[in-house]
C-alpha positions as CSV (number, residue, x, y, z in Angstrom):
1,X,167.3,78.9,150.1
2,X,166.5,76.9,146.6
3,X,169.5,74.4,147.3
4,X,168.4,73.8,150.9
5,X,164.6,73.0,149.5
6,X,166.2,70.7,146.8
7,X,168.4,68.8,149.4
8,X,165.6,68.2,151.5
9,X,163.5,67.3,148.6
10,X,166.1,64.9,147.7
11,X,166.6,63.0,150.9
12,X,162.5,63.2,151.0
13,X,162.0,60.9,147.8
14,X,165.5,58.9,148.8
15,X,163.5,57.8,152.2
16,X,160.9,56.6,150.0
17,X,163.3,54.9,147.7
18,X,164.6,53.0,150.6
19,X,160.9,52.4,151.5
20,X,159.9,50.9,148.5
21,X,163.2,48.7,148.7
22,X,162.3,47.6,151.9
23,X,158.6,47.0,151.3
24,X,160.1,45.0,148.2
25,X,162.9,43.2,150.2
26,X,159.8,42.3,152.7
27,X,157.9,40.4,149.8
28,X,161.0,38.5,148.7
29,X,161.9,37.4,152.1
30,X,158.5,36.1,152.7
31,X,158.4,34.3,149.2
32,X,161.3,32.5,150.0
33,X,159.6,31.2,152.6
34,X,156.5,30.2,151.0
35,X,158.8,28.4,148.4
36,X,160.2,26.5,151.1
37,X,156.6,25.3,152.0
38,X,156.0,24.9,148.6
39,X,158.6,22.6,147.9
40,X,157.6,19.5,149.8
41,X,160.6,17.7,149.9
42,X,163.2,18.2,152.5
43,X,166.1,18.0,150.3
44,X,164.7,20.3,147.6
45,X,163.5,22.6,150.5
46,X,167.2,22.4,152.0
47,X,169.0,23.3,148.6
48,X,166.5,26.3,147.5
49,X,167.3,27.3,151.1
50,X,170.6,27.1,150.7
51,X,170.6,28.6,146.8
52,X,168.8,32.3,147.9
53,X,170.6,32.4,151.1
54,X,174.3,32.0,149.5
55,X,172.7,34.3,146.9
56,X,171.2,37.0,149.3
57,X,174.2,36.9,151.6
58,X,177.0,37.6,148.6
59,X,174.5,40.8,147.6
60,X,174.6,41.9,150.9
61,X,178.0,41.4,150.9
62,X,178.3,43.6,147.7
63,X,175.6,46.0,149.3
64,X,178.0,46.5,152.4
65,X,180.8,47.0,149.9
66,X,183.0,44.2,152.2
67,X,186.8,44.6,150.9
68,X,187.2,40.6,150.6
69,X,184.4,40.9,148.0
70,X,184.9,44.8,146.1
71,X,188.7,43.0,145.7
72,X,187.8,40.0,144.1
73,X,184.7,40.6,143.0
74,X,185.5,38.4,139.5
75,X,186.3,35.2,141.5
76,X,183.8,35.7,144.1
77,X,181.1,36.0,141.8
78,X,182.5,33.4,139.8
79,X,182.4,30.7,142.4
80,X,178.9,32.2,143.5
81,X,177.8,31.4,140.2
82,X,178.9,27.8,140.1
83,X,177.8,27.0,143.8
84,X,174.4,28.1,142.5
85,X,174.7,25.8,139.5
86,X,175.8,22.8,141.6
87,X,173.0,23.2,144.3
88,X,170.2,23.9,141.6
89,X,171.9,20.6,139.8
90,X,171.4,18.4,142.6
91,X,167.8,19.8,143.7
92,X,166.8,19.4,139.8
93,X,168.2,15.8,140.2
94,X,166.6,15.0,143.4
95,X,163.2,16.5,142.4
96,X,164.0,14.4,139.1
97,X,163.5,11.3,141.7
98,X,159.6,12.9,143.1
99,X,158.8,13.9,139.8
100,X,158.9,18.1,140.6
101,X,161.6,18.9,139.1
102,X,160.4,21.5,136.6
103,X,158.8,23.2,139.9
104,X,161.9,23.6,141.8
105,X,163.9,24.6,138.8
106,X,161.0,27.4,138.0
107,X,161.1,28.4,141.9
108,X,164.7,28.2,142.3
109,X,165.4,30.1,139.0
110,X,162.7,33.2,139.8
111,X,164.1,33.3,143.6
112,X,167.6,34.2,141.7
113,X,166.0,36.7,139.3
114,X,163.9,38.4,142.1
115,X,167.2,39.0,144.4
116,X,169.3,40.1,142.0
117,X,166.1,42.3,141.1
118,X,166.1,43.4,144.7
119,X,169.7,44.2,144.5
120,X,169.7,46.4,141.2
121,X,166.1,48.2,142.1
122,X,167.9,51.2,143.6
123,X,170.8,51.6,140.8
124,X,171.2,54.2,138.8
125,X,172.7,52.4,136.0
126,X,170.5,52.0,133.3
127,X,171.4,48.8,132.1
128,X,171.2,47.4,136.1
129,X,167.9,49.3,136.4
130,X,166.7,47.4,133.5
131,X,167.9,44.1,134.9
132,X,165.8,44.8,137.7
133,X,162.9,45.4,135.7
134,X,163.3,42.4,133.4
135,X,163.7,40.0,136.5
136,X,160.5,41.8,138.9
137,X,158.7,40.7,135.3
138,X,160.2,37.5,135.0
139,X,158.8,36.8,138.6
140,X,155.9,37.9,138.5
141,X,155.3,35.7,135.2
142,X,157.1,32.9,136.6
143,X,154.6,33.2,140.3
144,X,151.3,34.1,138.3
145,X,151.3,30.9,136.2
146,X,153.3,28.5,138.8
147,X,153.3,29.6,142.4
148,X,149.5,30.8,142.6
149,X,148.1,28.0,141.3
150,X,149.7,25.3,143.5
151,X,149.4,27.9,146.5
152,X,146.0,29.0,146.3
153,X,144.8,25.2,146.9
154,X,147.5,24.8,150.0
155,X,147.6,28.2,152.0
156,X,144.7,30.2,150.4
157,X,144.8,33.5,148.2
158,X,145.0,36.3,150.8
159,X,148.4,34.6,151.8
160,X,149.6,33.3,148.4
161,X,149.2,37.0,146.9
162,X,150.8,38.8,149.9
163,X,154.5,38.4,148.4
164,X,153.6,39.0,144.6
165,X,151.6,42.3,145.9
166,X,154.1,43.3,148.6
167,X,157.1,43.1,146.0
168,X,155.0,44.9,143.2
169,X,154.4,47.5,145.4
170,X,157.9,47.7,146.6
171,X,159.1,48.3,142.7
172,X,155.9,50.1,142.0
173,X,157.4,53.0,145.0
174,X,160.7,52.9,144.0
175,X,159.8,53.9,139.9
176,X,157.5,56.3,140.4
177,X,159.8,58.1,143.5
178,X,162.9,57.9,140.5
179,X,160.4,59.4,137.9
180,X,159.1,62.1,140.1
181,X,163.0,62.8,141.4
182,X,163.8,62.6,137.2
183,X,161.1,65.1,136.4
184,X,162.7,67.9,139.6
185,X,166.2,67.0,138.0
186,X,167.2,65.2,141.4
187,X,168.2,61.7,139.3
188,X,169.9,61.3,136.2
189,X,170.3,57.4,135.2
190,X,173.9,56.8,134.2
């Protein structure tokens, strides 16, 4: 009778893990989006579009444990890395020409850290839990003092907030299911 109430404990608070990841995957799709909008020139909008999407689909590759990828996961990640490199190169260059090009590298750079963050917030590692962490913070830094101010003039701050709150919530969920499933012995980071 205990291991039955445990089990269904467990899969209780691992439906509200995958909650909280979907709540946070919600935010980042729909900051994406506003950093598209944000960046105002086609070319820059095009590459950043082409940066998280490359990005987001090789984690959902990973996520989907795809044989191509789990077999050659160094090279695969490897050329991930340098397309990513290349594309934010040439945005950086091009938004050199209108004069934004700190802006796209901030955007383009905390898009990066807030997938990866996306991707790690249900690990049980505790380094990869950490890397999560770091990169929500690094986000949420990088949208407080860069994204807000330029979107709160342009969209309003109802809208402008709704990623930033959606994603904190999403992490927010996730941490305190893990510390509630640490505290009934249900999770033990590795």
């Amino acid at each position: 009778m205990v291991k039955k109430y445990m089990g269904i404990l467990a899969k209780r608070e691992m439906f509200l893990r995958f909650i909280g990841a979907s709540i946070f995957l919600l935010g980042l799709i729909l900051s994406i989006i506003l950093d598209i909008y944000l960046i105002k020139t086609l070319a820059s909008s095009i590459t950043l579009f082409l940066i998280t999407s490359f990005l987001f689909s090789f984690i959902l590759c990973l996520k989907f444990e795809l044989r191509f990828i789990r077999e050659n996961y160094t090279i695969s990640s490897l050329s991930i890395v340098i397309f990513l490199i290349i594309l934010m190169t040439i945005g950086f260059i091009y938004s050199f020409l209108k004069s934004r090009n700190l802006v796209f590298l901030f955007i383009s750079s905390s898009n990066i850290l807030i997938i990866i963050s996306w991707h790690y917030s249900l690990a049980l590692y505790k380094k990869k839990k950490l890397i999560s962490i770091v990169g929500y913070i690094l986000y949420s830094t990088i949208t407080i003092f860069l994204r807000l101010r330029k979107l709160f003039s342009q969209i309003g701050p109802i809208l402008s907030l709704l990623p930033l709150i959606l994603i904190t919530c999403g992490m927010v969920v996730i941490l305190i299911t893990e510390l509630r499933m640490k505290r009934k012995d249900l999770l033990n980071y590795l």
